[in-house]
N, C-alpha and C positions, 0 to 999 in steps of 0.2 A: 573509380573503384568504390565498390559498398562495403561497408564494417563488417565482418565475416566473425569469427570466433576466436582469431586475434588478434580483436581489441581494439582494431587500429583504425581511427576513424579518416574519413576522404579528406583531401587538404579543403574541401569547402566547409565541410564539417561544422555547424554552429551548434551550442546547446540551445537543446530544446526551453520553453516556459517554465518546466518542472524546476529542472535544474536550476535557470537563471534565477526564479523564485525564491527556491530555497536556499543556493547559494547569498543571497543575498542577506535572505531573514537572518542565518548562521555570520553574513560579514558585520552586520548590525549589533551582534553580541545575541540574539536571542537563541534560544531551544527549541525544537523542532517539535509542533506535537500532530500526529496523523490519526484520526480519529477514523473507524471504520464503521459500516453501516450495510447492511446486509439490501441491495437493491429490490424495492417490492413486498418487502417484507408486511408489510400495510399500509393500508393507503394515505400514513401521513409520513412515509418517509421520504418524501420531496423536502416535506417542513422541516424534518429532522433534519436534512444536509442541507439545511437553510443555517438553520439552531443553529448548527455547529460548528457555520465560521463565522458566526457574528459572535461565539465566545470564545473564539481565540485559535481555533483552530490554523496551521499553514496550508495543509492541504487534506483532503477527507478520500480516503479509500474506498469505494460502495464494493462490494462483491455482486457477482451476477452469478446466480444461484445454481447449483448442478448437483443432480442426481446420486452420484461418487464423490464427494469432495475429500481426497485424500486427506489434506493436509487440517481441517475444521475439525474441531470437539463438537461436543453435545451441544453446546450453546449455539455455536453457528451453524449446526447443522439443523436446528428445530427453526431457526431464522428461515433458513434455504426452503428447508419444508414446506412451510409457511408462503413463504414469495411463489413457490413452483403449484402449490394448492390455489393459490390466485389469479393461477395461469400468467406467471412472470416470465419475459422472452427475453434474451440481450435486446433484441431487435425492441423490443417496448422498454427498456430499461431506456438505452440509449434517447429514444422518444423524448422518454422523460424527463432526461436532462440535458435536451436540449432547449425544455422550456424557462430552464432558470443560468441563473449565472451570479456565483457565489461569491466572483470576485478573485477568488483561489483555486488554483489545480484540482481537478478532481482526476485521480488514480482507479481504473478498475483491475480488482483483481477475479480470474476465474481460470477454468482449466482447458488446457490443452484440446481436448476433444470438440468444444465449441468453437473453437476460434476453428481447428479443422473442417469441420462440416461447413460452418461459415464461407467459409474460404480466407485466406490471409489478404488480397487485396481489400476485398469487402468490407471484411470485418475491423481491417486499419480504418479504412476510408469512412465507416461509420461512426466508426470511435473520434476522427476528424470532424468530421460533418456537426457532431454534437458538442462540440467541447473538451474531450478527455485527452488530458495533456498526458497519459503515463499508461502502462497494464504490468500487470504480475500475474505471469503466469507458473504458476507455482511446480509442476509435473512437465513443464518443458528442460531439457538437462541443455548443456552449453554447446554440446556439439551439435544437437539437434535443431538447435537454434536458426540459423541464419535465413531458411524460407519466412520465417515471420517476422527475425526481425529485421529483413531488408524492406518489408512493406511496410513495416511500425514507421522505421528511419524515412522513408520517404513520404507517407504521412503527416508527419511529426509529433508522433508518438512515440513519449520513452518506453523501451522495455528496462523495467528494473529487476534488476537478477539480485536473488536470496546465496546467502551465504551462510551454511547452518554451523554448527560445534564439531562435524563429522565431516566437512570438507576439510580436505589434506591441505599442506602449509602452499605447497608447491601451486595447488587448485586457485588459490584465493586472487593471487595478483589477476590472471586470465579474468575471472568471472567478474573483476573490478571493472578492468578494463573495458571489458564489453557492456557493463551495466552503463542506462543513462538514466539523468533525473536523480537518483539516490542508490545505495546499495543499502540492502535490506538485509538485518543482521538479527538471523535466529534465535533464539534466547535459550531456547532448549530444544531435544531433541522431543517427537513426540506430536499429537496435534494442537493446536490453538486451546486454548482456556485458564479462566481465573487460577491464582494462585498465593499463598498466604504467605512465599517467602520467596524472592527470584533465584532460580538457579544460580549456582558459579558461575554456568556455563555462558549465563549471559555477559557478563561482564566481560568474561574471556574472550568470547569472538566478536566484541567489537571494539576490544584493543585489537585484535587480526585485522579487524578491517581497515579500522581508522589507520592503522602502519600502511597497508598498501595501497591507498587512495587519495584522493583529492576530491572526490563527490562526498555530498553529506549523506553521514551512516545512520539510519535509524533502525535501532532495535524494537522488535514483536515478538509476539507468541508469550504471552506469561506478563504482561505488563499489566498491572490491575490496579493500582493507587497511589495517589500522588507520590507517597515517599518513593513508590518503586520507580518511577519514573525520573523523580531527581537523583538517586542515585544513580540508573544508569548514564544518566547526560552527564554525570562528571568525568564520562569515556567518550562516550557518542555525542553525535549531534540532536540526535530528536529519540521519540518512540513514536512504534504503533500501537496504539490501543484498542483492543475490538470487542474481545468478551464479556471485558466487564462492561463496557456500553451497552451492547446487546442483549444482555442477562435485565438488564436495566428496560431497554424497551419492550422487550417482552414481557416483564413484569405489569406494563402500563406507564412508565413514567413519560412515553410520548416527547415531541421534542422538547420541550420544557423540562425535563427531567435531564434526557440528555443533554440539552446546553448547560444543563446545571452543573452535570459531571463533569463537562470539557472543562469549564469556567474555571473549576478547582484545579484540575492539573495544571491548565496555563499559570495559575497562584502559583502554583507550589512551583513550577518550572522558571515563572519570571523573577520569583526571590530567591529561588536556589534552595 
């Protein structure tokens, strides 16, 4: 029997790397931090997801760049821009990081309509073939789910399902259950980008989440500096961080800038 929608995985059923990984980091006492990075974006962001788990980083999220990105603000959408003007492909993302090896999970997130054209076998099995222990695919909903991710599961690639402020009490157990690797917990309603004070909202749904699970919960969307991050890990398990990186490397600070900024969160998250 394959995982279907719910939730209920085959009696051979093992976690995936993602999971066992972070499971682990979170059994050790540490904080979870996911640093993201727009794949392609220039051509030194190999370096960049080099930078960023030799400062601390547990696992690095890249995005693989698309035309519509619902769910991305201005910041990651001039990223994408950018990767897609360089003639950025999954298919050459993937390439690309097959040529290095971080040490740590790397998670891609991107949308629905690529992984369709792709096709779900493929598109699993290349994501295999290269390394990528995880995907988030942000515009796929939970019922829709199972053609991709019975080919993730049998790959061994986590599908990690988002849980936003606007999903119902009754929603959240199901999309637990069927998330692997981590449950991604929305901070705010709205797309991705900096922010100079975190929503309620964050804090809120990932006390929802951490009640109904047992995977480690990281909250994104609206994470932007250290302090914000140590506050939400005094609910959650980790954050994702992505705009304010991004803002960062499109400025110029190149990987050395960014591992500068990962460096600081991991401070501020391993002193509390």
């Amino acid at each position: 029997m394959s995982p279907g929608t719910t939730g209920v995985p085959p009696a051979d059923y093992l976690p995936g790397r993602l999971e066992a990984v972070l499971k682990a980091r979170r059994h050790a006492g540490s904080k979870l931090l996911v640093p993201y990075v727009t794949g392609g974006m220039d051509d030194q962001w190999l370096l960049t997801v080099e930078a960023l788990a030799g400062a601390g980083a547990d696992a690095i999220e890249v995005g693989i760049p698309f035309s519509d990105p619902m769910i991305d603000g201005p910041i990651i959408q001039e990223a994408s821009l950018r990767a897609l003007d360089r003639g950025t492909t999954p298919e050459g993302i993937f390439a690309d990081l097959s040529r290095i090896d971080v040490g740590i999970p790397i998670v891609v997130m991107t949308y629905y309509n690529l992984i369709y054209r792709g096709g779900h076998e493929r598109m699993a099995g290349l994501m295999a073939e290269c390394g990528v222990a995880g995907a988030i695919l942000p515009d796929l909903p939970l019922e829709e789910l199972d053609p991709w991710a019975e080919a993730a599961d049998r790959a061994g690639v986590a599908t990690v399902l988002l849980v936003a402020p606007s999903t119902p009490a009754q929603r959240v157990p199901a999309v637990c259950r069927r998330s692997r690797g981590f449950v991604y917990a929305v901070g705010r309603m709205g797309v991705t980008g900096e922010q100079a004070a975190l929503a309620e909202s964050a804090g809120q749904v990932a006390e929802r989440v951490v009640e109904a699970t047992d995977l480690p919960v990281c909250v994104g969307i609206g994470v932007s500096t250290p302090e914000q991050a140590v506050a939400l890990c005094r609910v959650a398990d980790g954050v994702v961080v992505g705009s304010a990186l991004v803002r960062r490397l499109l400025e110029g600070a190149g990987p050395e800038g960014g591992a500068e900024f990962i460096a600081s969160l991991r401070r501020a998250l391993d002193t509390g």
